[in-house]
C-alpha positions as CSV (number, residue, x, y, z in Angstrom):
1,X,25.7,55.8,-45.4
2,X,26.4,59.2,-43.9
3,X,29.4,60.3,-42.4
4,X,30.2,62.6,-39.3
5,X,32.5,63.5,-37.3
6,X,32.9,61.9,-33.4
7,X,33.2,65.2,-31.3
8,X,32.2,63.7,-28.0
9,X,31.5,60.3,-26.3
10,X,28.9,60.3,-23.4
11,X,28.7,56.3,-22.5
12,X,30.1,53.2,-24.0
13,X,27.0,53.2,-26.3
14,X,26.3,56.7,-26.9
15,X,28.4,59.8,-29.0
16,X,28.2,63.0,-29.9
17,X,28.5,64.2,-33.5
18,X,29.1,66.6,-35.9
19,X,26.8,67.6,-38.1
20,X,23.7,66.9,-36.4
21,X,21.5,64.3,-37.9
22,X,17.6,65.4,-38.9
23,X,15.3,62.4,-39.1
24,X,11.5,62.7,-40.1
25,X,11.1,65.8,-38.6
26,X,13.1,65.2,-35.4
27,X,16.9,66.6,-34.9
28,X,19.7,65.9,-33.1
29,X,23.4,65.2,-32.8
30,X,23.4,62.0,-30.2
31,X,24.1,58.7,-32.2
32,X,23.3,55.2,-29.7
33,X,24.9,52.2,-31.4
34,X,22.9,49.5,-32.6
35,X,24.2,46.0,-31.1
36,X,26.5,48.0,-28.6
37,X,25.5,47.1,-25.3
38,X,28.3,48.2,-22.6
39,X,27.5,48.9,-19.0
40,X,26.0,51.9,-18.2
41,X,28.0,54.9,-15.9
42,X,27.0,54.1,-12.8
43,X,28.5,50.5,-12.9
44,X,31.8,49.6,-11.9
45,X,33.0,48.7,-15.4
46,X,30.6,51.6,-17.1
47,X,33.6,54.1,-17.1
48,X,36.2,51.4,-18.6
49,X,33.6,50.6,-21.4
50,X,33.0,54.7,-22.4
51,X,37.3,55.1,-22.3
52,X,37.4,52.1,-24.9
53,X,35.0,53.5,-27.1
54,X,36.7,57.7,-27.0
55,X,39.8,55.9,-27.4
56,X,38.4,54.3,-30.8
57,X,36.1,57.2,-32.4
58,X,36.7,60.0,-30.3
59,X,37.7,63.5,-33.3
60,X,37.5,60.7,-36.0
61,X,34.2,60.4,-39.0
62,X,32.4,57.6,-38.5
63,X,29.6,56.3,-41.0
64,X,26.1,56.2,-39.3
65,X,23.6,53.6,-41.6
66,X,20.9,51.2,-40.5
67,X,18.6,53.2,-38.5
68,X,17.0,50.8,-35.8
69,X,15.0,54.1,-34.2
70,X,15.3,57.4,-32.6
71,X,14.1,59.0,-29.2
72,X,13.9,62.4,-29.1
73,X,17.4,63.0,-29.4
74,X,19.0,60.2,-30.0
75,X,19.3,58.1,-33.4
76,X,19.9,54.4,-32.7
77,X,22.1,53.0,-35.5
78,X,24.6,50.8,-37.0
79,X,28.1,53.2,-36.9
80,X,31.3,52.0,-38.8
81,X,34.3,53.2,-38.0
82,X,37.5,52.7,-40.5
83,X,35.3,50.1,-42.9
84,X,33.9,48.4,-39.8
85,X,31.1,48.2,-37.3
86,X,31.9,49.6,-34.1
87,X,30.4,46.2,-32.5
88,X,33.2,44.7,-34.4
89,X,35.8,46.6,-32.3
90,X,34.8,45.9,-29.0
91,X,33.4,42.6,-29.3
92,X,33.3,42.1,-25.3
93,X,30.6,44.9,-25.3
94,X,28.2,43.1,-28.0
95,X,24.6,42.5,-27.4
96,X,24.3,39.8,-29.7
97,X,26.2,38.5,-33.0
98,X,26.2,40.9,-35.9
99,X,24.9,39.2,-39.4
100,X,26.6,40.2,-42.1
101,X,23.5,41.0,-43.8
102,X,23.2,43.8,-40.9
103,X,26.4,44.9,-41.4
104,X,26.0,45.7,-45.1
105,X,22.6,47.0,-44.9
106,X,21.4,50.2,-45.6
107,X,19.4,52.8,-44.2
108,X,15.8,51.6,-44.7
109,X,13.9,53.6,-47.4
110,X,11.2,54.9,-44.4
111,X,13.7,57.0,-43.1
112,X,15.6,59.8,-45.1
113,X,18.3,61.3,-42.8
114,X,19.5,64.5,-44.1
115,X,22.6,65.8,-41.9
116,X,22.6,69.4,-40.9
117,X,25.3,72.3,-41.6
């Protein structure tokens, strides 16, 4: 578990943090979270759902674990915030139910994320 700090949020799924994350080679500082699935921007409710989630996160560390994936940019992964997954605190914006197993997990042993200065 790693933590960072919440300096921006871009969607209801999506944030920007501090320091960046470096995984296998590829490096960024865009964090998607895994089992968050709110609408995007351009729907009516896609605004509401990214106001929710600043309101929660936004200048606060969060602990990234679990990494599902990464684009070129962008890690896909579990995030807690204050002992909890983010999914947790906006239930209405699940994908699907969270195990606890998922919850407790940690970041699989093929990744190594080392977070830069």
């Amino acid at each position: 578990m790693h933590t960072v700090m919440v300096t921006d949020v871009l969607d209801g799924n999506t944030l920007v943090v501090w320091p960046p994350w470096d995984l296998s080679g590829q490096r960024g500082n865009q964090v998607s979270i895994h089992g968050l699935a709110a609408p995007p921007l351009n729907h009516d409710l896609g605004d509401l759902a990214k106001r929710k989630l600043m309101f929660l996160v936004i200048g606060t560390p969060v602990q990234i674990m679990s990494v599902q994936g990464f684009t070129e940019h962008t890690l896909l992964c579990d995030v807690f915030y204050s002992g909890r997954n983010v999914v947790d605190h906006l239930p209405e914006y699940a994908a699907r139910p969270v195990s606890e197993k998922e919850r407790s997990s940690d970041i699989p042993s093929a990744f190594v994320l080392n977070l830069g200065e």
